[in-house]
BAVOMI-560770 format. One record per residue (C-alpha): residue number from 1; residue in three letters; z, y, x. Coordinates in Angstrom, 1 decimal, decimal comma. Layout:
atom seq->NUM	type->ALA	c3->Z	c2->Y	c1->X
...
//
This chain:
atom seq->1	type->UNK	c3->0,7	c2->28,7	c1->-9,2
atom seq->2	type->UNK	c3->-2,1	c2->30,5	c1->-7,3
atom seq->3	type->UNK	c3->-4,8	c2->28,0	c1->-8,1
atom seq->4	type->UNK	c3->-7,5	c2->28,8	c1->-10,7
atom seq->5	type->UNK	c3->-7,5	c2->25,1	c1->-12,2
atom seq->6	type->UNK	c3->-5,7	c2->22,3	c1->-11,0
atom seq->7	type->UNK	c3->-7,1	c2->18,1	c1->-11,6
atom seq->8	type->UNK	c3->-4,4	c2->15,5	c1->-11,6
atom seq->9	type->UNK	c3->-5,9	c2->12,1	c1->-11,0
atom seq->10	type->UNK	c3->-3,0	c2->9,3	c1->-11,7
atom seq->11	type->UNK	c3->-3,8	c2->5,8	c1->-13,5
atom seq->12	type->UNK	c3->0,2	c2->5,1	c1->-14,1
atom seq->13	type->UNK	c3->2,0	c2->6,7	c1->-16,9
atom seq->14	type->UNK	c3->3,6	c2->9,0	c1->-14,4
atom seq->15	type->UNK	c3->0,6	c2->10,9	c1->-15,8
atom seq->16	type->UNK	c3->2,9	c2->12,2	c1->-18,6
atom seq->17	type->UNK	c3->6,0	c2->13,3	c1->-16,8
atom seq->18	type->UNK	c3->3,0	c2->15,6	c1->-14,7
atom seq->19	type->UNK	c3->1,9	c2->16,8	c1->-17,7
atom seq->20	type->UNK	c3->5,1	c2->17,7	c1->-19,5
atom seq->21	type->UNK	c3->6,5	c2->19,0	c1->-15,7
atom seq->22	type->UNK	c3->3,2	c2->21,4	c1->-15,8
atom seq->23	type->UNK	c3->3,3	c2->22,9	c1->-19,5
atom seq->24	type->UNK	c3->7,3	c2->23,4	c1->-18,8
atom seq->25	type->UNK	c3->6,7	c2->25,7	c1->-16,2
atom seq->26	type->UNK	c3->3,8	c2->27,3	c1->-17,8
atom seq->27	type->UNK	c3->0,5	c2->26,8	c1->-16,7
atom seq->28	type->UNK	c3->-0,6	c2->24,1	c1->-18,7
atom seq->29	type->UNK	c3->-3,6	c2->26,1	c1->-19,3
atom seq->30	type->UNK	c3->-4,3	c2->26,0	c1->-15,3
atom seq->31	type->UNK	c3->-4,7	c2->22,2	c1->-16,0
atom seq->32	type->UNK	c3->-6,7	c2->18,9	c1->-16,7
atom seq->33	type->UNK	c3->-5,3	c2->15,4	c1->-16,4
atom seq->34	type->UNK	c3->-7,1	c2->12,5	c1->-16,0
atom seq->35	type->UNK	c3->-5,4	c2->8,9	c1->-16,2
atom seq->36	type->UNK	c3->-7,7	c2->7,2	c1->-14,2
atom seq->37	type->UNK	c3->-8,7	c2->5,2	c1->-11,0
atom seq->38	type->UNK	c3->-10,3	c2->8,4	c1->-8,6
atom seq->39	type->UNK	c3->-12,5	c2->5,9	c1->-7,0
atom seq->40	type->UNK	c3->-13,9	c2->5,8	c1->-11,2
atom seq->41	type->UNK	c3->-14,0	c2->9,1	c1->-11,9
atom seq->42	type->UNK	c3->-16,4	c2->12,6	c1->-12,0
atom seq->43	type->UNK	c3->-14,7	c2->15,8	c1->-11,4
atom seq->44	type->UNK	c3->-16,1	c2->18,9	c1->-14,3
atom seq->45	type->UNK	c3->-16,7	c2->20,7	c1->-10,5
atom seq->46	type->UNK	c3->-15,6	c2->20,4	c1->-7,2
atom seq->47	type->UNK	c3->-12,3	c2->21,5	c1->-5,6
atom seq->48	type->UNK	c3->-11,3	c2->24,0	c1->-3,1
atom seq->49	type->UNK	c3->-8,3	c2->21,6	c1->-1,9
atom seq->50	type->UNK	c3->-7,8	c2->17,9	c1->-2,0
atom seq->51	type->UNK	c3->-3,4	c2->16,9	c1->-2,2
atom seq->52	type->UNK	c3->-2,8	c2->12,9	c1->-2,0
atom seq->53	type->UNK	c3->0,5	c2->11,4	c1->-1,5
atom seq->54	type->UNK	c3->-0,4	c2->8,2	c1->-0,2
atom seq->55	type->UNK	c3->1,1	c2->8,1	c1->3,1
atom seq->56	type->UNK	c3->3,0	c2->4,9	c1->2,6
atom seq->57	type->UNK	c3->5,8	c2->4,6	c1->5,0
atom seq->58	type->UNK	c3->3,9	c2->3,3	c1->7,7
atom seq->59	type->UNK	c3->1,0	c2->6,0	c1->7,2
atom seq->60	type->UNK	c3->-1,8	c2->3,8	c1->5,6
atom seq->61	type->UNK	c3->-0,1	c2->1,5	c1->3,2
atom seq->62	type->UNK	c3->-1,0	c2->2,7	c1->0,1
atom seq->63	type->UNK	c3->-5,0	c2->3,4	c1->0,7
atom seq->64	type->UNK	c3->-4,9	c2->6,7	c1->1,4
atom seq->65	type->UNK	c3->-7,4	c2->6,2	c1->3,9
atom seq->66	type->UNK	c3->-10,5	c2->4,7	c1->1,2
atom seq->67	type->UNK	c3->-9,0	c2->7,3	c1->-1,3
atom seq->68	type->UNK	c3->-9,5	c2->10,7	c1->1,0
atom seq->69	type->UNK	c3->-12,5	c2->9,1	c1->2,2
atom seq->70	type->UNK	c3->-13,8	c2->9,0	c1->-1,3
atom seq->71	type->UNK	c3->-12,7	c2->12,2	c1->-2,5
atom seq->72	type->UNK	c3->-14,1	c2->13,9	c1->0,4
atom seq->73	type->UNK	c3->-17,9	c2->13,1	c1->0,1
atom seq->74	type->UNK	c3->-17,6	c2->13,2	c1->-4,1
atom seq->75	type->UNK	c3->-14,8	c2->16,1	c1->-4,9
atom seq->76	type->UNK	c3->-14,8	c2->18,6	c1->-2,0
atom seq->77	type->UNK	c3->-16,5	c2->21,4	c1->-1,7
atom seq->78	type->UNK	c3->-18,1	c2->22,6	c1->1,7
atom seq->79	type->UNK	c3->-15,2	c2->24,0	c1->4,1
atom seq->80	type->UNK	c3->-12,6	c2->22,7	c1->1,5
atom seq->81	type->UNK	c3->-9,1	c2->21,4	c1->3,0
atom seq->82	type->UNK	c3->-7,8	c2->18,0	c1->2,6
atom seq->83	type->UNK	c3->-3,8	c2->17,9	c1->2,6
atom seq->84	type->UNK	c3->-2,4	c2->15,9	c1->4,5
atom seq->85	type->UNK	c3->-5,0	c2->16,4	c1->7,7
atom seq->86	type->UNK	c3->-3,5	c2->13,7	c1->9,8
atom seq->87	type->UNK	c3->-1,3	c2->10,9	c1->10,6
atom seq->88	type->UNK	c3->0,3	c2->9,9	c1->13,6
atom seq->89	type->UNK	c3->1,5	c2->6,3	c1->13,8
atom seq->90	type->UNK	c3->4,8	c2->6,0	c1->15,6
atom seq->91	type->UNK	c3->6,0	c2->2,6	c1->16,6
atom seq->92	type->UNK	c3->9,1	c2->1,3	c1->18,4
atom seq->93	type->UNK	c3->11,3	c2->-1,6	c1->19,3
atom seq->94	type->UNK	c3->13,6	c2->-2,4	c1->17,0
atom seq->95	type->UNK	c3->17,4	c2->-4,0	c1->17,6
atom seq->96	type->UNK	c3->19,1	c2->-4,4	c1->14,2
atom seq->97	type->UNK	c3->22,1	c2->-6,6	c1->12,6
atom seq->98	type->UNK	c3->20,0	c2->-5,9	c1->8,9
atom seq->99	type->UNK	c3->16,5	c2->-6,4	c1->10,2
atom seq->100	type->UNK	c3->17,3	c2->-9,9	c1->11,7
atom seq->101	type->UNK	c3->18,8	c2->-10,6	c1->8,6
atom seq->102	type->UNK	c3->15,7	c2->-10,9	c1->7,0
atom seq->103	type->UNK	c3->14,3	c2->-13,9	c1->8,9
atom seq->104	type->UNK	c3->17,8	c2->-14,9	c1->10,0
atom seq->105	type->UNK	c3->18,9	c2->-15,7	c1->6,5
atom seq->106	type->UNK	c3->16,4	c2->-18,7	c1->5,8
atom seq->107	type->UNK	c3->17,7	c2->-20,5	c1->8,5
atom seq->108	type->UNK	c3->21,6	c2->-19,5	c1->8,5
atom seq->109	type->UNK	c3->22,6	c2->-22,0	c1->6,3
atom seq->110	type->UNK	c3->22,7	c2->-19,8	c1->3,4
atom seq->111	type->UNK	c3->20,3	c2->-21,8	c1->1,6
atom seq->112	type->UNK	c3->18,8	c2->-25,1	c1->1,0
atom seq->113	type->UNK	c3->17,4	c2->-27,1	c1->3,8
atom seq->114	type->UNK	c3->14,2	c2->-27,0	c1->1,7
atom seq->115	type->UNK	c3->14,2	c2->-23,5	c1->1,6
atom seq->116	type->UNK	c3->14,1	c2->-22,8	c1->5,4
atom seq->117	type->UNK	c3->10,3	c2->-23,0	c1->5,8
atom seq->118	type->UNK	c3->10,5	c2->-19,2	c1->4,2
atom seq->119	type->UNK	c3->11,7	c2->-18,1	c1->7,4
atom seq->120	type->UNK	c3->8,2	c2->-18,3	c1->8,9
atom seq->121	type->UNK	c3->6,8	c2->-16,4	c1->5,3
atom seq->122	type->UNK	c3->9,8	c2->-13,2	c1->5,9
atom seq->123	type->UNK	c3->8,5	c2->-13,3	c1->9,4
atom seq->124	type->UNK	c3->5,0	c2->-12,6	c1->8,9
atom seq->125	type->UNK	c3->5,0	c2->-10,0	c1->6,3
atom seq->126	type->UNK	c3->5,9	c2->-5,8	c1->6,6
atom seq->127	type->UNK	c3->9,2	c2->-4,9	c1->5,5
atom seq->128	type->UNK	c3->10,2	c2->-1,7	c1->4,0
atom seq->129	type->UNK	c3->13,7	c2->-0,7	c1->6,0
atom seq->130	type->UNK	c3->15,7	c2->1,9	c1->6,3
atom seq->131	type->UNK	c3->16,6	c2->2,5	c1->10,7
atom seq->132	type->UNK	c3->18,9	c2->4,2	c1->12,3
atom seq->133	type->UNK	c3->18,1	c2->5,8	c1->15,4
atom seq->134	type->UNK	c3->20,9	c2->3,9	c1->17,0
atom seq->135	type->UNK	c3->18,3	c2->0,7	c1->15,9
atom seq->136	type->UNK	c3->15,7	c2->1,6	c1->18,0
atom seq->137	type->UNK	c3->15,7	c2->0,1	c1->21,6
atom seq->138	type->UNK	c3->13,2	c2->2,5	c1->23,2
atom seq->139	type->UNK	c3->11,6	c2->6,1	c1->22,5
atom seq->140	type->UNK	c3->8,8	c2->5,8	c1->19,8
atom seq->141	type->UNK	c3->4,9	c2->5,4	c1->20,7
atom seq->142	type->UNK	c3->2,1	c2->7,0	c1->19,7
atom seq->143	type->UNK	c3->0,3	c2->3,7	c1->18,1
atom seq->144	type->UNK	c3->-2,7	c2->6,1	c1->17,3
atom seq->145	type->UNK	c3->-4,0	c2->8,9	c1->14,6
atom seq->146	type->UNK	c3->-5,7	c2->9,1	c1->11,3
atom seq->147	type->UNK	c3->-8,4	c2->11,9	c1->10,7
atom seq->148	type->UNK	c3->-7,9	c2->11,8	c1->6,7
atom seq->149	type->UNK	c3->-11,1	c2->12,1	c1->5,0
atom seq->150	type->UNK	c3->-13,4	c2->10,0	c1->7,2
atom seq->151	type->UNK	c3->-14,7	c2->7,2	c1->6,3
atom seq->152	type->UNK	c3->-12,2	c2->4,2	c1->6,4
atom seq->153	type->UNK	c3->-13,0	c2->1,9	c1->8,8
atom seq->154	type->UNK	c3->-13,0	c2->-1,8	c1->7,7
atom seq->155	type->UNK	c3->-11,2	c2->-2,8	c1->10,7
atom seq->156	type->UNK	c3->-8,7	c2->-1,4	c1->13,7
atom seq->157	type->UNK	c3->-6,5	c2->-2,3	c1->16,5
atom seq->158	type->UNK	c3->-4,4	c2->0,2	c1->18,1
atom seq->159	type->UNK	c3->-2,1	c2->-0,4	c1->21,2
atom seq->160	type->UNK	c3->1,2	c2->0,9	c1->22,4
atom seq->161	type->UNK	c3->3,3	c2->0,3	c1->25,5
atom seq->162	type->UNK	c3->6,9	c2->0,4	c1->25,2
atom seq->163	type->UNK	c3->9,6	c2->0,4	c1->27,3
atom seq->164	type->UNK	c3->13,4	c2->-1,0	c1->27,0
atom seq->165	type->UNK	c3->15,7	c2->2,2	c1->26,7
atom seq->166	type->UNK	c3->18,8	c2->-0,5	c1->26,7
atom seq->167	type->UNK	c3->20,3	c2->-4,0	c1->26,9
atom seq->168	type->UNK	c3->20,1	c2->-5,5	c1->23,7
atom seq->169	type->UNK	c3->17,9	c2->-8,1	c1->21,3
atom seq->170	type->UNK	c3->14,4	c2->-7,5	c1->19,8
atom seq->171	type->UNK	c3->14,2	c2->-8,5	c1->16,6
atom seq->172	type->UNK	c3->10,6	c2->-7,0	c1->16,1
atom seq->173	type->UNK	c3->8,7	c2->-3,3	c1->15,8
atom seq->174	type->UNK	c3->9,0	c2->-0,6	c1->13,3
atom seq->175	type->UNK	c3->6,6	c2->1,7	c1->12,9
atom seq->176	type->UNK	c3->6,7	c2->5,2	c1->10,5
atom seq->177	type->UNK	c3->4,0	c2->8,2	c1->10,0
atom seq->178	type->UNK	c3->4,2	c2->11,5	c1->11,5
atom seq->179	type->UNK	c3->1,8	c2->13,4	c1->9,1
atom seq->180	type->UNK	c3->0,7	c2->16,9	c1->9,6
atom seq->181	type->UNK	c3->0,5	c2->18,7	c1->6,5
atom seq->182	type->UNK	c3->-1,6	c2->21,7	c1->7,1
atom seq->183	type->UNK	c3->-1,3	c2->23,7	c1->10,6
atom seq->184	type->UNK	c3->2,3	c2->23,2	c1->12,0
atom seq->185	type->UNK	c3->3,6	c2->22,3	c1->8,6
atom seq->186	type->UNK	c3->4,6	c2->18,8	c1->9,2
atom seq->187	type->UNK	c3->6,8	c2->15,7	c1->7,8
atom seq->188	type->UNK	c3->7,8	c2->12,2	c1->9,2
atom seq->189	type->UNK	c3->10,2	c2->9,5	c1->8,0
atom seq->190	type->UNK	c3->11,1	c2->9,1	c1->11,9
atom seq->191	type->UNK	c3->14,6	c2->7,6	c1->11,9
atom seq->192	type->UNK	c3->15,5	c2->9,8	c1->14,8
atom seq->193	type->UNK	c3->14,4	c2->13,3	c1->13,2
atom seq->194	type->UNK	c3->16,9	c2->14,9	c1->12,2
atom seq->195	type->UNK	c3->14,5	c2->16,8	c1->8,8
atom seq->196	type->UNK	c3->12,8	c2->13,4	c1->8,1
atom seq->197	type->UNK	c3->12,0	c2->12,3	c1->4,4
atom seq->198	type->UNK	c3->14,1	c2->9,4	c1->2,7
atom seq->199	type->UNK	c3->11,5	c2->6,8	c1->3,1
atom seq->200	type->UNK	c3->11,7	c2->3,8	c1->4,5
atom seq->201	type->UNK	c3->10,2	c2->2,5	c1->7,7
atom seq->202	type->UNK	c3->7,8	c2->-0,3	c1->8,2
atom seq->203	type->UNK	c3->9,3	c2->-3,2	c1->10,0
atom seq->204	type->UNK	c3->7,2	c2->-5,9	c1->11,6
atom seq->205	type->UNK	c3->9,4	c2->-8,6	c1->12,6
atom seq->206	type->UNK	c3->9,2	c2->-11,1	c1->15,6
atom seq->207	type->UNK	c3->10,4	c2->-15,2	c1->14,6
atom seq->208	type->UNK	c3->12,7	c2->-16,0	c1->16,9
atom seq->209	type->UNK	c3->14,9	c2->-13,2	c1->18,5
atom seq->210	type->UNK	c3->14,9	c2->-12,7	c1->21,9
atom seq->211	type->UNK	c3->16,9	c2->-10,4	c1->24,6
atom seq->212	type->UNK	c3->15,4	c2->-7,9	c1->26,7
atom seq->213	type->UNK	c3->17,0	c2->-5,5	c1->29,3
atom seq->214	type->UNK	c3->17,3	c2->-1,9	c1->29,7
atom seq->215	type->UNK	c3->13,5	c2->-0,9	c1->31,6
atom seq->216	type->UNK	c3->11,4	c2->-4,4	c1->30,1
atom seq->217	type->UNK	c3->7,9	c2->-3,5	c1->29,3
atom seq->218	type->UNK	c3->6,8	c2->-4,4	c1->25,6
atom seq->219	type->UNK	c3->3,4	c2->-4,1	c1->25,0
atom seq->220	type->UNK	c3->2,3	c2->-3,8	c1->21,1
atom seq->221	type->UNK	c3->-1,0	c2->-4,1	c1->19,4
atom seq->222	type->UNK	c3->-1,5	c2->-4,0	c1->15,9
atom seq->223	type->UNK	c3->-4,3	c2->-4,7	c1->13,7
atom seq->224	type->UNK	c3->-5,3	c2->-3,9	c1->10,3
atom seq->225	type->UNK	c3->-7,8	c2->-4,0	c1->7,5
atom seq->226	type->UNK	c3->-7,2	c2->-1,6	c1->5,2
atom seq->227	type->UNK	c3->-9,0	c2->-2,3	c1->2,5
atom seq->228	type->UNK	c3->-7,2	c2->-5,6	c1->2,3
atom seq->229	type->UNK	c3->-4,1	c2->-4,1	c1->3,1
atom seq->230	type->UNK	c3->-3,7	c2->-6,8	c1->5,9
atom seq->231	type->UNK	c3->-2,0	c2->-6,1	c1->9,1
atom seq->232	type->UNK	c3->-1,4	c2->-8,2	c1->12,3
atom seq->233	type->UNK	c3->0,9	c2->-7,7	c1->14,9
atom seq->234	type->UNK	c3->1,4	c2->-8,9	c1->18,8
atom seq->235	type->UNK	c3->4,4	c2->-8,4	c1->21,1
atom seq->236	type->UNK	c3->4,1	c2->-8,8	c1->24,8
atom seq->237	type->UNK	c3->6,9	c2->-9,2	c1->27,2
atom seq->238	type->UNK	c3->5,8	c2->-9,3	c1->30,6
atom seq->239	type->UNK	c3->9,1	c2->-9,6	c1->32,2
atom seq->240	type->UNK	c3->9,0	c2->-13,2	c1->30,9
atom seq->241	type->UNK	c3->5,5	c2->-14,2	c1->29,7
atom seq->242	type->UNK	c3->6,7	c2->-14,2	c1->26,2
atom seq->243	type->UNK	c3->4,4	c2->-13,6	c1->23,5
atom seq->244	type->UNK	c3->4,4	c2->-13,4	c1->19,4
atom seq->245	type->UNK	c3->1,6	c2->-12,8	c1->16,9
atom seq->246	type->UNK	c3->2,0	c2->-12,5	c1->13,5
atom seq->247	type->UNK	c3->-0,1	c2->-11,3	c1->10,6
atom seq->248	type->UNK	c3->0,8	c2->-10,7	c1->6,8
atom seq->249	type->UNK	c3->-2,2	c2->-12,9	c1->5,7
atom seq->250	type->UNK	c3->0,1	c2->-15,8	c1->6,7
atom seq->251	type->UNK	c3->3,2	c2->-14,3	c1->5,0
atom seq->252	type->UNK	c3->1,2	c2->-14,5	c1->1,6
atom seq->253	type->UNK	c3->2,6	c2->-16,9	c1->-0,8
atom seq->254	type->UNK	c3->-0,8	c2->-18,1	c1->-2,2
atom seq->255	type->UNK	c3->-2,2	c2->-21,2	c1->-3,0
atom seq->256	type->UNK	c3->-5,5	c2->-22,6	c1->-2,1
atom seq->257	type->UNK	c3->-7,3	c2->-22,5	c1->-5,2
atom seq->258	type->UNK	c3->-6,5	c2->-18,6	c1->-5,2
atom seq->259	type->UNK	c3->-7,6	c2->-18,0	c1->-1,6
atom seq->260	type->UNK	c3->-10,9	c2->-19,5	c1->-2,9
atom seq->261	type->UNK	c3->-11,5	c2->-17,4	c1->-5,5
atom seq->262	type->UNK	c3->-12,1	c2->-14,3	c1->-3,3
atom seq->263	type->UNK	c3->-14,9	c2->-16,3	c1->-1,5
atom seq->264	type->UNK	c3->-18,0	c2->-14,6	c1->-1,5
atom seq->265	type->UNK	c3->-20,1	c2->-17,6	c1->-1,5
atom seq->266	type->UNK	c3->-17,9	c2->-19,2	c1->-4,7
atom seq->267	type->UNK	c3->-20,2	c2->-19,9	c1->-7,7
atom seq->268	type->UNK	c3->-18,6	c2->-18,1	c1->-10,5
atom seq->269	type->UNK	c3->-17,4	c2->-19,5	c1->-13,7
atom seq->270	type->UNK	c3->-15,7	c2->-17,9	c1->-16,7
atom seq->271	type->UNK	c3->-12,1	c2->-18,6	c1->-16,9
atom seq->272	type->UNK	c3->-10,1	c2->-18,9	c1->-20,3
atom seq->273	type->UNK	c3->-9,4	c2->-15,2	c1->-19,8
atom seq->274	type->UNK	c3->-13,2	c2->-13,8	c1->-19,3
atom seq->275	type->UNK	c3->-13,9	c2->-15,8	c1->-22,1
atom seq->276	type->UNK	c3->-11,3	c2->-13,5	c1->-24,4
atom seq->277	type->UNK	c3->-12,7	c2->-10,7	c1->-22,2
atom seq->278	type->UNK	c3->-16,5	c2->-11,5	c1->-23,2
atom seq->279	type->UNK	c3->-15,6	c2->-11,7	c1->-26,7
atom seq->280	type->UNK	c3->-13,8	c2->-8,8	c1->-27,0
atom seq->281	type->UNK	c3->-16,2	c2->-6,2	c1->-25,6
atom seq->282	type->UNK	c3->-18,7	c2->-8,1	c1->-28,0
atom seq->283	type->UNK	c3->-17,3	c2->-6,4	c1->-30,6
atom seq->284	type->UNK	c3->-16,9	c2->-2,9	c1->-29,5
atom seq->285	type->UNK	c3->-19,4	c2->-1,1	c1->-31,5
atom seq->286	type->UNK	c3->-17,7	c2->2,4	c1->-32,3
atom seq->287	type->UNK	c3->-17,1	c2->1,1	c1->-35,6
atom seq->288	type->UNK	c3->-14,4	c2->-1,5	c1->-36,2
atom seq->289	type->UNK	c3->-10,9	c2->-0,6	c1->-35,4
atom seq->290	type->UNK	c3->-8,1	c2->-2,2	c1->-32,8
atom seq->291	type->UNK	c3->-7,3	c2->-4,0	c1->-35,8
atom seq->292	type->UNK	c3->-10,7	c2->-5,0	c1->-37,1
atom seq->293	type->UNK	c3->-11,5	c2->-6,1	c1->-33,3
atom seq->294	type->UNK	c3->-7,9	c2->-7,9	c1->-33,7
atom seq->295	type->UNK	c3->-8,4	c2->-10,1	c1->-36,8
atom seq->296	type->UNK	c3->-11,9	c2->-11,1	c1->-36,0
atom seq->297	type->UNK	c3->-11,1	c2->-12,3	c1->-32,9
atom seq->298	type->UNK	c3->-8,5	c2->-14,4	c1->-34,5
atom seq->299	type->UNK	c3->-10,8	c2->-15,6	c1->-37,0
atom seq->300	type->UNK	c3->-14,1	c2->-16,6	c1->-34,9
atom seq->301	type->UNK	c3->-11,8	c2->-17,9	c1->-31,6
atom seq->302	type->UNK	c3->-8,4	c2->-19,2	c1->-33,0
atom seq->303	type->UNK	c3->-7,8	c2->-20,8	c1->-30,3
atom seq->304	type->UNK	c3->-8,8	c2->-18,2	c1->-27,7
atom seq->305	type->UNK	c3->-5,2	c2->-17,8	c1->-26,5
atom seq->306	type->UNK	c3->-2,5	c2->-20,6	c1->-27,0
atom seq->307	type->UNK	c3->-0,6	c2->-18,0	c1->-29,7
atom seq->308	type->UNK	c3->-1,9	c2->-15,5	c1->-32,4
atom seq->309	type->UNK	c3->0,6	c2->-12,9	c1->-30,9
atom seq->310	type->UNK	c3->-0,6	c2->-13,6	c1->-27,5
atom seq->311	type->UNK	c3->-4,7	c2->-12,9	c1->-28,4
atom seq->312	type->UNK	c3->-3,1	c2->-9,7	c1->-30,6
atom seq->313	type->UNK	c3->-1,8	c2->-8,6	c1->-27,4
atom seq->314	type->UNK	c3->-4,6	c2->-9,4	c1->-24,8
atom seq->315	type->UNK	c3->-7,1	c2->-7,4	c1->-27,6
atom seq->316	type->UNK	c3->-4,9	c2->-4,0	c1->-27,5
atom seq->317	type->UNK	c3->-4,3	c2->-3,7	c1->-23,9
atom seq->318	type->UNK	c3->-7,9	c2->-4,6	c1->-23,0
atom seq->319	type->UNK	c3->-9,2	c2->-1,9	c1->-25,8
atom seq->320	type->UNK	c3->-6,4	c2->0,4	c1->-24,7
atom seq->321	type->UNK	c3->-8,0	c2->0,2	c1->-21,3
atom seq->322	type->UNK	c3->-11,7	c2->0,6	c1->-21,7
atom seq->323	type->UNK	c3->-12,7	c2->2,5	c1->-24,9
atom seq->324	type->UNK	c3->-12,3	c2->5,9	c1->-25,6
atom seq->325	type->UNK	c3->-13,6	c2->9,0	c1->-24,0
//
């Protein structure tokens, strides 16, 4: 309401309900939308103050940290403010009846023999829960912080050391953002704050369950490249030499052939659907029409898609997506 001109970046169709939420209250003059990917686009003029919701729910999930990074060096203008300004990653030891459900329930006898080998798949991928503090088996950890607006580093590890507020059984970590707005204006999705956001928490589970005691050292590291959103994690118990590493790469359900197409060494080929692609940018000439681009298709490559309604389709959204201003 105070700003001069606001941008709104968005590539979902969310787009609109800004747009309609913005004229509603008035200043639809105060504003220009853009439905695009930032990391694509060029601002009229740069900005006084940078606002991304991408915290996540464990602080980095959604790639806020490439995104600020960007939109830093391209977007702000000397001395301009980037909301939020940090994130603290919180982690603690988590004791829950629903978590262990999670990897529990492949090997309960709820499903299939054949299905069991899923356990191992739920136990190496991040959950999005919802704790209670009354799930959490120790005080929280600083993990580490996020300057927002650096560049994102292609790699961390981080460490925390935890320790065993009470008897019970470890089914894994959880971990949630404490992000500091702007000054001491601050939110968190903390289970144990008593003004935190309804957002889940991240849950990073362990296998096979195990029981610690009231004052067992845990000792945490987790690892992450964000710009593959993959994450790793390792608990320590040094009370009885137990260890357990686990990383989301191995909790992918991806075949082989797949993982080898994002080789950088893989000789590259045109597949049935860069073929249609090829073809249809061929014919984008700012004069024929969606439909003009539509029925020539169908008549030089009938059998470019397996049905004519299919390769009707695959033309619209693909000129829907790149033409235009």
């Amino acid at each position: 309401a105070g700003a001069g001109k606001v941008f709104f970046v968005e590539e979902g169709d969310i787009l609109e309900a800004a747009r309609q939420a913005v004229s509603n209250a008035g200043f639809a003059d105060k504003a220009e939308f853009f439905r695009a990917n930032s990391f694509e686009l060029e601002l009229p003029e740069p900005a006084d103050v940078i606002v991304c919701d991408h915290v996540g729910y464990f602080g980095f999930d959604y790639g806020i940290l490439a995104l600020l990074g960007d939109a830093k060096k391209r977007f702000l203008k000397p001395g301009g403010v980037i909301l939020p300004e940090r994130i603290d990653l919180k982690l603690a030891p988590v004791g829950s009846d629903s978590c262990r459900k999670i990897v529990g329930q492949w090997r309960d006898g709820s499903v299939p023999d054949e299905f069991t080998w899923l356990a191992s798949t739920a136990a190496n991928t991040k959950h999005a829960v919802q704790l209670a503090k009354g799930d959490l088996l120790a005080d929280a950890a600083t993990l580490g912080n996020l300057e927002l607006g650096s560049d994102d580093p292609p790699y961390f590890s981080m460490t925390a050391e935890l320790e065993c507020a009470r008897d019970g059984t470890l089914d894994g970590v959880a971990g949630w953002f404490d992000c500091r707005l702007f000054g001491d204006i601050n939110m968190t999705n903390s289970p144990a704050a008593n003004d935190a956001l309804q957002r889940p928490q991240a849950f990073l589970p362990i296998e096979t369950p195990v029981t610690v005691s009231k004052g067992d050292p845990i000792n945490v590291t987790v690892m992450a490249r964000p710009p593959d959103y993959i994450i790793a994690w390792v608990l320590e118990l040094p009370a009885t030499g137990q260890s357990f590493s686990h990383t989301t790469f191995s909790g992918l359900l991806r075949d082989q052939e797949t993982l080898s197409r994002v080789q950088p060494d893989r000789v590259t080929h045109l597949n049935p659907r860069g073929r249609a692609l090829q073809v249809v940018l061929s014919l984008c000439d700012g004069k024929r029409s969606v439909a003009d681009v539509q029925e020539q298709v169908l008549r030089d490559h009938p059998d470019l898609f397996p049905s004519e309604q299919a390769t009707k389709e695959f033309v619209q959204r693909t000129l829907a997506r790149i033409t235009g201003e």
